[in-house]
ChimeraX commands (.cxc) that place a marker at each C-alpha (Angstrom):
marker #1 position 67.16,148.83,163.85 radius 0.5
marker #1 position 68.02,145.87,161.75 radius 0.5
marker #1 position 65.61,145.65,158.30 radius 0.5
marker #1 position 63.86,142.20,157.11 radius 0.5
marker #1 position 66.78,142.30,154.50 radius 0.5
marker #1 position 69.77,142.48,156.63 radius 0.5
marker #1 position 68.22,139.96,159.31 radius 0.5
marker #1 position 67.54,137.53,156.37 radius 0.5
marker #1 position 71.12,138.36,155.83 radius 0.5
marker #1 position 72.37,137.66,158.66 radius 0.5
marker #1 position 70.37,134.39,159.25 radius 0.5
marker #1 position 71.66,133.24,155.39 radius 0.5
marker #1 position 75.15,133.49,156.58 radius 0.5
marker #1 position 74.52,131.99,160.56 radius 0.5
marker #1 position 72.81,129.23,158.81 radius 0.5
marker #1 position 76.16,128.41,156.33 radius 0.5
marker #1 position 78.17,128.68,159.72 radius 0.5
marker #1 position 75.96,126.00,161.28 radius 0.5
marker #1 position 76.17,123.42,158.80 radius 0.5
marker #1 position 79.10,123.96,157.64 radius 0.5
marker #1 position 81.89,125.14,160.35 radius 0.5
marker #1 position 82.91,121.63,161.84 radius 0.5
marker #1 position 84.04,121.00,157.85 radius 0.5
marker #1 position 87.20,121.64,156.00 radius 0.5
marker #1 position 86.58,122.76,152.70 radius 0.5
marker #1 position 88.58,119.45,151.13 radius 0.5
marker #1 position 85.06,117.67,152.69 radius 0.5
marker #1 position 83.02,116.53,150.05 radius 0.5
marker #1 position 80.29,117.97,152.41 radius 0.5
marker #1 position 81.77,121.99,152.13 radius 0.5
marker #1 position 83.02,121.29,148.90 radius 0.5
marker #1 position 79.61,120.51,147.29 radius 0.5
marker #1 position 78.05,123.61,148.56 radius 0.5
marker #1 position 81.48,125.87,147.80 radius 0.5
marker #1 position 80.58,124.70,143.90 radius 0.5
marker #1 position 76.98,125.62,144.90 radius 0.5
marker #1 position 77.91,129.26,145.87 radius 0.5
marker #1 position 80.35,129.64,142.83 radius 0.5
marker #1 position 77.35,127.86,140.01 radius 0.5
marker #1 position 74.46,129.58,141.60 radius 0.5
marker #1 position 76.32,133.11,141.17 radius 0.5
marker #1 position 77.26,132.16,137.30 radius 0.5
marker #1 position 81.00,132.06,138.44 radius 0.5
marker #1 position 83.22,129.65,136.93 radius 0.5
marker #1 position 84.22,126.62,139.49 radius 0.5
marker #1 position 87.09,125.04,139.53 radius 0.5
marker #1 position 88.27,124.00,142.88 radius 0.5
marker #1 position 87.21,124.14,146.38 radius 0.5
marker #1 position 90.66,123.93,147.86 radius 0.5
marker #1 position 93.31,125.68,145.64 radius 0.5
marker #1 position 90.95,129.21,144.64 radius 0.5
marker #1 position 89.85,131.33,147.29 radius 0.5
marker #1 position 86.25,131.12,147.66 radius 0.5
marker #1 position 85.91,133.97,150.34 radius 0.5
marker #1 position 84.15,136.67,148.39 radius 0.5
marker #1 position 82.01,134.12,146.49 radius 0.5
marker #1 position 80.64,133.22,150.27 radius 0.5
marker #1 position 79.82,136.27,150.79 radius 0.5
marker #1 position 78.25,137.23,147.13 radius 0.5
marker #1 position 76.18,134.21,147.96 radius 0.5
marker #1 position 74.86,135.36,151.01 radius 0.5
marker #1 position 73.78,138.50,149.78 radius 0.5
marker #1 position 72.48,137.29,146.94 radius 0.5
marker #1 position 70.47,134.33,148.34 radius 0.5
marker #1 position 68.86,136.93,151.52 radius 0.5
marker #1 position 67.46,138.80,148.40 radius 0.5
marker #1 position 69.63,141.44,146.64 radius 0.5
marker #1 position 69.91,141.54,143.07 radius 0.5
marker #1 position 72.81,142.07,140.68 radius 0.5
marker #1 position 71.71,145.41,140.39 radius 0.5
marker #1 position 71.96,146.19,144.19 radius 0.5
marker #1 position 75.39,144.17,144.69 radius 0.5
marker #1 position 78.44,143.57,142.51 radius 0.5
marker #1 position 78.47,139.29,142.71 radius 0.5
marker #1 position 82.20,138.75,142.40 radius 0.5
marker #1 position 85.40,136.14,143.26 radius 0.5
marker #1 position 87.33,138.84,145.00 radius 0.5
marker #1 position 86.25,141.05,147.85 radius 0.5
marker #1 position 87.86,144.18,146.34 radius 0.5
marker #1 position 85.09,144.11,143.59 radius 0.5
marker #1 position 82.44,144.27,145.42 radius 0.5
marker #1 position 83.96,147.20,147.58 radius 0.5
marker #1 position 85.30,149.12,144.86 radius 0.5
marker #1 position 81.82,149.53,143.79 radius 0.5
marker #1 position 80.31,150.39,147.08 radius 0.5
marker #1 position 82.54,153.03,147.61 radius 0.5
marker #1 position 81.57,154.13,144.29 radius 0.5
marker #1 position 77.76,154.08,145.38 radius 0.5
marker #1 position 78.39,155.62,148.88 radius 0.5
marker #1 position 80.54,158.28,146.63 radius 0.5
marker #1 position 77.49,159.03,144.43 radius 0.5
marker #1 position 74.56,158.55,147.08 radius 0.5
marker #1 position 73.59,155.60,145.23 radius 0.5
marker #1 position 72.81,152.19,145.90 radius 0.5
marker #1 position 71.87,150.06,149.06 radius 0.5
marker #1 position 75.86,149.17,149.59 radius 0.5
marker #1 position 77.71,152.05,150.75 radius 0.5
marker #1 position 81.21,151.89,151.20 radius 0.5
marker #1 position 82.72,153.71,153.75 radius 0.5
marker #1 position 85.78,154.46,155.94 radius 0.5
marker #1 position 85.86,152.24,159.59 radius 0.5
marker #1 position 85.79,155.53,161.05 radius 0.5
marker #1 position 82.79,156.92,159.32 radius 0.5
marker #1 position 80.14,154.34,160.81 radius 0.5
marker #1 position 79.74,151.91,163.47 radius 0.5
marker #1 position 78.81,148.41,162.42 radius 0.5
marker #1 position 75.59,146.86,162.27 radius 0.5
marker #1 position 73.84,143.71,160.99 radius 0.5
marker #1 position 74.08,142.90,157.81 radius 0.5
marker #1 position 77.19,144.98,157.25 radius 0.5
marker #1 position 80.22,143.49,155.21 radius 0.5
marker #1 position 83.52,144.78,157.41 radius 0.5
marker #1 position 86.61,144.47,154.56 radius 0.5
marker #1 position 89.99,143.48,155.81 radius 0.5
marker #1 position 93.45,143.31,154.61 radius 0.5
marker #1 position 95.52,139.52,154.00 radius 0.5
marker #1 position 98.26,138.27,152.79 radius 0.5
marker #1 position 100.68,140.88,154.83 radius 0.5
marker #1 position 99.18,143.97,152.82 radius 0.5
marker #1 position 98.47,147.06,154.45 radius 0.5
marker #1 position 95.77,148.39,151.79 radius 0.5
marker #1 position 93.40,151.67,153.37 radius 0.5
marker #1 position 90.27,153.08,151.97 radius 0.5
marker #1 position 92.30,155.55,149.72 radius 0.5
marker #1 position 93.36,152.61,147.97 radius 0.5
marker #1 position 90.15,150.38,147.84 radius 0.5
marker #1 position 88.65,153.64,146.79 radius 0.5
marker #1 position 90.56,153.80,143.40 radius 0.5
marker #1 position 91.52,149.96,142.49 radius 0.5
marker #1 position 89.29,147.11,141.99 radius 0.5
marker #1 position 91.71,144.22,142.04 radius 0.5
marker #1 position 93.86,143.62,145.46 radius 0.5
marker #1 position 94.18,140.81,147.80 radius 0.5
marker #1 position 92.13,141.08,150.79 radius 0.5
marker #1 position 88.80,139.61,152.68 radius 0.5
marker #1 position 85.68,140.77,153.76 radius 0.5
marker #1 position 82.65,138.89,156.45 radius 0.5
marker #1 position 79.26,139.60,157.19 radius 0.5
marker #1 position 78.28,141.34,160.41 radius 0.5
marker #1 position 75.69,138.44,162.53 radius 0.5
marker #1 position 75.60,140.33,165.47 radius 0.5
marker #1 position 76.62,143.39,167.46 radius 0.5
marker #1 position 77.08,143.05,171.27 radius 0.5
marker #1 position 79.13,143.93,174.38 radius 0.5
marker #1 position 80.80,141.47,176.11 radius 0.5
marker #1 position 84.26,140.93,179.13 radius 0.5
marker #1 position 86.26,142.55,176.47 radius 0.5
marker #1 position 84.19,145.42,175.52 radius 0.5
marker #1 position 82.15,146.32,172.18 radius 0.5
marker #1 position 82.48,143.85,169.32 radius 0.5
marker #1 position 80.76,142.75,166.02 radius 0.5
marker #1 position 80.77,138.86,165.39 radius 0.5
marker #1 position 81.20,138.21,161.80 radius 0.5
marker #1 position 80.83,135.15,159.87 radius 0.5
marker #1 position 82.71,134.40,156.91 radius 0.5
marker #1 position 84.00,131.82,154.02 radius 0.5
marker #1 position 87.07,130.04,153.66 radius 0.5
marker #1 position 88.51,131.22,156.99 radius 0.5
marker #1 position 90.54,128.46,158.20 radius 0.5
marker #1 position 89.31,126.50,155.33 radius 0.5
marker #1 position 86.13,126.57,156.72 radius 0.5
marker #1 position 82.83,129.04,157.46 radius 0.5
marker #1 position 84.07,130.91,160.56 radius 0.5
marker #1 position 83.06,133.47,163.11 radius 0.5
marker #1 position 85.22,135.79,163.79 radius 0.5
marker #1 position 84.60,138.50,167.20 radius 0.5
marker #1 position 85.45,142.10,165.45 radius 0.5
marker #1 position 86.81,144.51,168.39 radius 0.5
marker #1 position 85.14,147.58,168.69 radius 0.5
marker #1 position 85.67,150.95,169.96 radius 0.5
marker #1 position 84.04,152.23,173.08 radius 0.5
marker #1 position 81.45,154.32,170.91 radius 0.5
marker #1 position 80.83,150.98,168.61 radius 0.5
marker #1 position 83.56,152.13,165.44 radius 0.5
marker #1 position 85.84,149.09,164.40 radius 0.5
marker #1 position 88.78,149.12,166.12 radius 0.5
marker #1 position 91.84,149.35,163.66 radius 0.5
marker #1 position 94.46,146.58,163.97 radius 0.5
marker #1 position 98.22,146.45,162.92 radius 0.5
marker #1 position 98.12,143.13,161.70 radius 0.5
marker #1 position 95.09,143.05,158.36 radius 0.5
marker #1 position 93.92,145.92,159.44 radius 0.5
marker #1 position 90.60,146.61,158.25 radius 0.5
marker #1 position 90.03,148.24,154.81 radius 0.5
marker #1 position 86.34,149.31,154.40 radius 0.5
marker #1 position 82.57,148.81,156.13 radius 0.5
marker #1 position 80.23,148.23,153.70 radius 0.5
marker #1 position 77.06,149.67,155.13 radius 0.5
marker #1 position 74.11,147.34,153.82 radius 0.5
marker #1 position 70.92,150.01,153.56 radius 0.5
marker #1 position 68.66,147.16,151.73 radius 0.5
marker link #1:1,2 radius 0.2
marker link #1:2,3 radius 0.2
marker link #1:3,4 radius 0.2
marker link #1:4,5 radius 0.2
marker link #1:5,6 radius 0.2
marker link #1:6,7 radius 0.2
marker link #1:7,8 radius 0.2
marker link #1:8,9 radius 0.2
marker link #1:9,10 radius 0.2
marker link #1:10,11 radius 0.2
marker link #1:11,12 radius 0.2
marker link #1:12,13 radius 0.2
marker link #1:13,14 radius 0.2
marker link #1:14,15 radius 0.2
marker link #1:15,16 radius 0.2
marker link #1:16,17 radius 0.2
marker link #1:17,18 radius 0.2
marker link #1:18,19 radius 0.2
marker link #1:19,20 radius 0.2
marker link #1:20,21 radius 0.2
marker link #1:21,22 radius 0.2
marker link #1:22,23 radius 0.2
marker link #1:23,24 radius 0.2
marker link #1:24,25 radius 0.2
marker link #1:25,26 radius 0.2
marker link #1:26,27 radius 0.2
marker link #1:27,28 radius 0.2
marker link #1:28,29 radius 0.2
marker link #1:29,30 radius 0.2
marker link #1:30,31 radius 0.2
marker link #1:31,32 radius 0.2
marker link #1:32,33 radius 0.2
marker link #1:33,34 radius 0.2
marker link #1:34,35 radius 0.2
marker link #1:35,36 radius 0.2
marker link #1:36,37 radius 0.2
marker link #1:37,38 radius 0.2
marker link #1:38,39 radius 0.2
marker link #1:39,40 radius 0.2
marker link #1:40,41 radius 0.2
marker link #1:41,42 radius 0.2
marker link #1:42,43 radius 0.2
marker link #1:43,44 radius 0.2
marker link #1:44,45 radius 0.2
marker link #1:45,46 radius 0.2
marker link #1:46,47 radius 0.2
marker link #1:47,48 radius 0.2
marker link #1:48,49 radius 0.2
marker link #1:49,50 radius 0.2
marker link #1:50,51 radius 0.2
marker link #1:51,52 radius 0.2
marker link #1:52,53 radius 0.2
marker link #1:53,54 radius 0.2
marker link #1:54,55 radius 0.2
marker link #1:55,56 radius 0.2
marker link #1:56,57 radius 0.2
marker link #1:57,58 radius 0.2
marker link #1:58,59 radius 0.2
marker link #1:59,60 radius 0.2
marker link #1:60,61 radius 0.2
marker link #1:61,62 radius 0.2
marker link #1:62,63 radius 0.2
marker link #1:63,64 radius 0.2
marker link #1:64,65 radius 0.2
marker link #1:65,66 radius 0.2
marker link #1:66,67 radius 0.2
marker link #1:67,68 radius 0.2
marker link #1:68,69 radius 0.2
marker link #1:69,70 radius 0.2
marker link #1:70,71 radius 0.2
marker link #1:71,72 radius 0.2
marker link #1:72,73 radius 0.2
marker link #1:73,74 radius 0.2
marker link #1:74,75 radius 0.2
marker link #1:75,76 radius 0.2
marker link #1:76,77 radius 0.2
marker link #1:77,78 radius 0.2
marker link #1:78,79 radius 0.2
marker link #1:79,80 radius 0.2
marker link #1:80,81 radius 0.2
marker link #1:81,82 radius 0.2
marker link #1:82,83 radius 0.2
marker link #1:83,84 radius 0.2
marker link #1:84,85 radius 0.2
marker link #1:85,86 radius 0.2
marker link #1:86,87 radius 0.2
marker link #1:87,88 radius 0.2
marker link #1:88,89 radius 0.2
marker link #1:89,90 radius 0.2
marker link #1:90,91 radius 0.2
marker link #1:91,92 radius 0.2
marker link #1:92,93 radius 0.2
marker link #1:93,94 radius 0.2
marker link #1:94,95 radius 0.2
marker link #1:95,96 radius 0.2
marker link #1:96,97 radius 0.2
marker link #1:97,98 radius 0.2
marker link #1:98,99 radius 0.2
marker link #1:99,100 radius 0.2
marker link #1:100,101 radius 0.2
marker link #1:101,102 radius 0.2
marker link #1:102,103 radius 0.2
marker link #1:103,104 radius 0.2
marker link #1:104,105 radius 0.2
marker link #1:105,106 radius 0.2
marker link #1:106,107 radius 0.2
marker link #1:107,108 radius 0.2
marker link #1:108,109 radius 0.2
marker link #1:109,110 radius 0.2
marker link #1:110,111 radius 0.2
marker link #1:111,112 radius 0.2
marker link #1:112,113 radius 0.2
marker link #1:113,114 radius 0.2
marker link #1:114,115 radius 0.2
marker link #1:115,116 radius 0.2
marker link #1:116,117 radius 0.2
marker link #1:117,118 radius 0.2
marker link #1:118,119 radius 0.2
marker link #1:119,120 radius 0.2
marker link #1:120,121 radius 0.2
marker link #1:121,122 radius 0.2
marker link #1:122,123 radius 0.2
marker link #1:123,124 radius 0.2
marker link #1:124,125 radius 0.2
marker link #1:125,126 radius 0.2
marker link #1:126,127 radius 0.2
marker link #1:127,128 radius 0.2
marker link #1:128,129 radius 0.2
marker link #1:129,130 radius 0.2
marker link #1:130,131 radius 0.2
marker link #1:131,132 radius 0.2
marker link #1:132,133 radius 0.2
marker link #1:133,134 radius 0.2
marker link #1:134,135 radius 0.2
marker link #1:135,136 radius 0.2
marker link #1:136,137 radius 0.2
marker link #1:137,138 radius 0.2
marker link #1:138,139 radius 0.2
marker link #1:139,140 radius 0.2
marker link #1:140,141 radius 0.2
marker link #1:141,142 radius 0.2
marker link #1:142,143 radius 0.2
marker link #1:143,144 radius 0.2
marker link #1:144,145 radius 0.2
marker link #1:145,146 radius 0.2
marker link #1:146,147 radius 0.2
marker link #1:147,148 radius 0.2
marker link #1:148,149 radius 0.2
marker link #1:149,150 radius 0.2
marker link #1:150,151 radius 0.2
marker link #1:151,152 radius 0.2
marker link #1:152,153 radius 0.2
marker link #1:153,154 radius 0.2
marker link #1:154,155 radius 0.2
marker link #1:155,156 radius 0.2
marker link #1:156,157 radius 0.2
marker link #1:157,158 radius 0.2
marker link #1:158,159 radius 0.2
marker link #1:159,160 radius 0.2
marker link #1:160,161 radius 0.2
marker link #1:161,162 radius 0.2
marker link #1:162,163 radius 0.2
marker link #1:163,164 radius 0.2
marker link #1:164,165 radius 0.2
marker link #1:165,166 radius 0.2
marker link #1:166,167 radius 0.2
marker link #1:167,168 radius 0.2
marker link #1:168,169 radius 0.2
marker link #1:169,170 radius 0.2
marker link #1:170,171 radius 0.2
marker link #1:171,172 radius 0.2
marker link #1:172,173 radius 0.2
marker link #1:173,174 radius 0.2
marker link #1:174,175 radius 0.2
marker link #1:175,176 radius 0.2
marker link #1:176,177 radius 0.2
marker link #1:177,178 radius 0.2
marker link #1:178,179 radius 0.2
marker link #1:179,180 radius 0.2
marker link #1:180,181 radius 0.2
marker link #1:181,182 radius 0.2
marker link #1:182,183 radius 0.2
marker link #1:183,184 radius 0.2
marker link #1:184,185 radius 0.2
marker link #1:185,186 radius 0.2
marker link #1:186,187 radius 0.2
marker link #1:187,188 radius 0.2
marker link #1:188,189 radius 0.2
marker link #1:189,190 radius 0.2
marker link #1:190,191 radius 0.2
view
């Protein structure tokens, strides 16, 4: 059962996708709120088109739904923010766990992490480094659709833009692990 948190969560980041997913981030419309998410996190700005602003989406999300800096590791890059989850799921601490794809299914308000770039990075990895290319999106909704199980995610600077993106899943609801990016970590959101 989805909490207040991750449904406020969840809402935060549906809401971004609404006004914001018919604009490229070039727009003066995306780019004014892409220097929102990176000045209301305390993160230094300095483009909207040449520095990836993927994991500052996200921060933002989390941040703005409710979680402190205590609860959530506000960062520029995705593998930040894991790296310590997996260190909190590691210790039993903390409202972000971070776990394999095969430990837990998805749910709302998750963060599912995902390789780029052509890397092939697993949770072994993630687990020990904090600095690697990849992406991560918020879980909006879990359903069951033509093609099965799936978790719709909604993310920053995909396509330039705030995108959805249908995660497939595994008849018992895991995430289903691709060749191409294949996903990294879940980040299970206990807040």
């Amino acid at each position: 059962m989805p909490s207040p948190f991750t449904m406020k969560l969840a809402g935060v980041a549906e809401d971004q996708h609404t006004q914001f997913h018919f604009h490229n981030e070039a727009d003066p419309i995306l780019c004014q709120q892409i220097r929102r998410y990176w000045t209301d996190l305390s993160l230094g700005f300095t483009s909207c088109v040449t520095v990836p602003w993927s994991a500052v989406f996200v921060s933002w999300c989390v941040k703005q739904a409710g979680a402190s800096a205590a609860e959530f590791k506000f960062a520029a890059a995705h593998s930040v923010f894991v790296f310590e989850a997996i260190q909190q799921a590691i210790n039993g601490t903390g409202v972000f766990r971070g776990v394999e794809i095969t430990a837990d299914k998805p749910a709302i308000g998750d963060i599912i992490q995902n390789n780029r770039g052509g890397n092939t990075f697993d949770f072994k990895f993630a687990k020990n480094n904090k600095n690697y290319e990849s992406h991560s999106a918020i879980v909006v909704e879990t359903g069951h659709d033509a093609n099965g199980p799936f978790a719709l995610t909604i993310g920053g600077n995909e396509g330039n833009t705030v995108h959805q993106t249908i995660v497939p899943l595994t008849d018992d609801g895991f995430i289903r692990q691709r060749p191409n990016s294949p996903f990294i970590c879940l980040i299970k959101d206990l807040k």
